[in-house]
N, C-alpha and C positions, 0 to 999 in steps of 0.2 A: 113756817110762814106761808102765806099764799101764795099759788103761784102765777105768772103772769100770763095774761087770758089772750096777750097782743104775739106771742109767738107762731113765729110758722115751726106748726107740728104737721110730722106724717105718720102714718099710723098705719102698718100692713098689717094684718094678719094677725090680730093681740089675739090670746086665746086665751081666756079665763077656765080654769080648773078643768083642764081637757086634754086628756092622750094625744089628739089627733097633731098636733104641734108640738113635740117634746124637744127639749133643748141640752141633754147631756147626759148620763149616764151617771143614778143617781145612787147606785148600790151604794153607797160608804154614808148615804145619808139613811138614818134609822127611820126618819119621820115619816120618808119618802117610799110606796110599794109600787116599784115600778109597774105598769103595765104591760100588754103585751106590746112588742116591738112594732113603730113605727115609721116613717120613711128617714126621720133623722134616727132614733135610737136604732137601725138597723145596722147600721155603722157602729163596729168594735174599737173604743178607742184604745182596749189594753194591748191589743195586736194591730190597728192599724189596719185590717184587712177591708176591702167594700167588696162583696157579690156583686157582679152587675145582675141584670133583672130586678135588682131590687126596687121596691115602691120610687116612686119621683122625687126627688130631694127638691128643695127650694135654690133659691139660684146661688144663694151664698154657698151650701154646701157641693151642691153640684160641681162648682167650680174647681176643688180641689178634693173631694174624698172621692170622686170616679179615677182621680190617679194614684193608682197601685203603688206608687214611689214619692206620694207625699212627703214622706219623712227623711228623701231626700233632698227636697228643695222646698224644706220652711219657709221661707222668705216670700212663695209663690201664693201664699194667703193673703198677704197685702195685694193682690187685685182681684179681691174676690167680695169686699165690702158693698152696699148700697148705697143710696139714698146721700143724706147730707155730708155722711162720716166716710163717704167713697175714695175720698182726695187721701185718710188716715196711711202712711206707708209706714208707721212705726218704725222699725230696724231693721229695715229690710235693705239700707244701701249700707249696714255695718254686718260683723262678721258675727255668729254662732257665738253664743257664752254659755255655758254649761253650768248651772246651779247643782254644786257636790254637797253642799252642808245646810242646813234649816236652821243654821245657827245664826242670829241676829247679833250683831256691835253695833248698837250708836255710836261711839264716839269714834271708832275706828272700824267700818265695815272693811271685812277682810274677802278677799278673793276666795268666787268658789259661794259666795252667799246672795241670796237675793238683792239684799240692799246694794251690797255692792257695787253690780251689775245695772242693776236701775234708778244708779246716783252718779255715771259715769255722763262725762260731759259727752261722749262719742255715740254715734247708733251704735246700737247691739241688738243681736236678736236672741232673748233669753228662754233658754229651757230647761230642761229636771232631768238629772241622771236617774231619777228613779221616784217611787213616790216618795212625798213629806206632807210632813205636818208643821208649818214655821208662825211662830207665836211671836210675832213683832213685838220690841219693847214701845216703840213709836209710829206713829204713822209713816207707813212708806210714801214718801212724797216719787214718782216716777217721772221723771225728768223725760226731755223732748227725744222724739227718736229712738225711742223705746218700744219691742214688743215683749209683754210675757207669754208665752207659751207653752198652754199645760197639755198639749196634745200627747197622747202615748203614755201619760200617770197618771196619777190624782195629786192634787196638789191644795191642799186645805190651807187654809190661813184664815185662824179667829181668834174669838174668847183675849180680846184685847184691842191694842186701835190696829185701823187696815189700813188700805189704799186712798189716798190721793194723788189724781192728776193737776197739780195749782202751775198754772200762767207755762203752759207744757202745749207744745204740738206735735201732731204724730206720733200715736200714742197709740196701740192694738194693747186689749188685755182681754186673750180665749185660753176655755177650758181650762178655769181653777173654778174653784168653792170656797165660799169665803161669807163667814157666817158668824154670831156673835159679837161681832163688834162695839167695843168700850169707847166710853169719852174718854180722853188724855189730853192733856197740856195743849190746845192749839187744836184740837180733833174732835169733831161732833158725836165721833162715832155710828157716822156713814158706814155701809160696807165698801163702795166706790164714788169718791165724789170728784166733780169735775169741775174744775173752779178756774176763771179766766184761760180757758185753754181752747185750744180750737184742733179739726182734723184728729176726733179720738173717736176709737170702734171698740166697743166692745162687745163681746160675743159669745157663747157658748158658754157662761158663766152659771154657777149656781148660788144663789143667794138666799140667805133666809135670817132671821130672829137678829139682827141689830137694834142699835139705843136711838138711832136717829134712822136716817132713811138707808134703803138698802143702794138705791141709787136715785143720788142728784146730781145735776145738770145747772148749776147755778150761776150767775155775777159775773154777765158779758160772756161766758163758754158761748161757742157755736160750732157749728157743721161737725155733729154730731153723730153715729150711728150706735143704736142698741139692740142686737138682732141673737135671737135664739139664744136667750135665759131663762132659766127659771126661779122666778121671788116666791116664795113662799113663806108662811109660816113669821106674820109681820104686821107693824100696825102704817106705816108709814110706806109704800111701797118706791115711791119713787117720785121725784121733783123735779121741775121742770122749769126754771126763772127762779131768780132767788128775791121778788116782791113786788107787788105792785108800782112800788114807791122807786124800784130800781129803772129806769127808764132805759138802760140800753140792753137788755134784755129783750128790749119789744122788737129786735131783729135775730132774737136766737132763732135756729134750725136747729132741728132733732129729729130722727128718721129712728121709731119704735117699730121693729118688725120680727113676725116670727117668734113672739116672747109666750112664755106659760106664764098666766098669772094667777096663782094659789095653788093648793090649797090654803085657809089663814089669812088671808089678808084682810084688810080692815080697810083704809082710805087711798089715795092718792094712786089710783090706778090710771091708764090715758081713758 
């Protein structure tokens, strides 16, 4: 559907099909030949280490990968967002959850599993004991007060339905990949869609080849931030109001910044 032309959008820094703004570390994707390193790819996220001297980071990275002991106080990334999605504190006033299994229950999500952790009424701040690959049977709808945290793995999730943020606040979802996405029962087959939600960041994400959009922003969502992603490899990139027809949309905020857009794409770019 169209999307609405009455929004306040901000727009930093979109880089279409260009090294000089990379947004993750894309070895585990085949489509992707990375380049040579630049001021974000020069940050190792399988060790977590940053050189100082290195190239100037942008202010979101700055913020948190010049300290050596990141991966001691996760939580220190919720104030490092911009723009509309700045207020986003996701899980950061709840404790550490440790994602051990890729294994998915709908009907009874078991401890230790993604859904689990991100259907829990409490904050949590969710991470990965290691890499995975976790193949949702349903859409993971992620509840308020949630961050997912793929910092220090890879953390793939597709080839099925994925992520929804619906009628959720405070919401952080960095550094996963999350690609492929199917329609299901209630599911567009979005890669990340944010639907009646407000104060959500998402960041450091890779995204590519979904049945609907890789990210929309739709039906009253606002104070949004979507900073240093890469879409590629897509015909729908991304949405922004879910229609002309929908009138309270025409106060959404959304702050796009620092994003790779392509290779692959076709429409719906800012």
């Amino acid at each position: 559907m169209a999307s609405l032309v009455l929004l306040t959008f901000s727009l930093l820094f979109a880089t279409f099909s260009s090294p000089l703004v990379d947004a993750f570390n894309y070895s585990n994707d085949s489509t992707f030949a990375a380049p040579a390193p630049n001021p974000i790819d020069a940050f190792n996220y399988s060790d977590g280490n940053y050189t100082l001297g290195a190239p100037a980071l942008n202010p979101i990275d700055a913020c948190w990968r010049r300290d050596a002991k990141w991966s001691t106080n996760r939580q220190a990334l919720a104030r490092c967002a911009v723009g509309f999605g700045k207020a986003a504190l996701g899980g950061s006033k709840g404790p550490i959850y440790v994602v051990t299994s890729p294994a998915d229950d709908v009907g009874k999500p078991k401890p230790g599993t993604l859904r689990f952790g991100a259907t829990q009424p409490n904050p949590l701040w969710i991470t990965f004991a290691r890499d995975m690959v976790i193949r949702l049977r349903t859409e993971l709808e992620v509840k308020s007060h949630k961050t997912i945290d793929g910092r220090g793995v890879k953390v793939d999730i597709g080839n099925g339905p994925c992520i929804s943020i619906k009628r959720a606040s405070n919401v952080i979802i960095h550094g996963i990949t999350v690609h492929d996405c199917r329609l299901s029962k209630g599911f567009d087959g979005d890669g990340i869609r944010v639907f009646q939600s407000r104060n959500v960041w998402i960041d450091h994400c890779h995204l590519s080849r979904c049945q609907d959009g890789l990210i929309d922003v739709v039906t009253s969502s606002t104070a949004v931030t979507i900073s240093n992603n890469r879409l590629i490899n897509h015909q729908k990139a991304m949405l922004l109001g879910h229609s002309d027809n929908h009138m309270a949309d025409k106060n959404m905020k959304v702050t796009v910044a620092f994003n790779v857009f392509g290779p692959g794409l076709t429409e719906r770019m800012p």
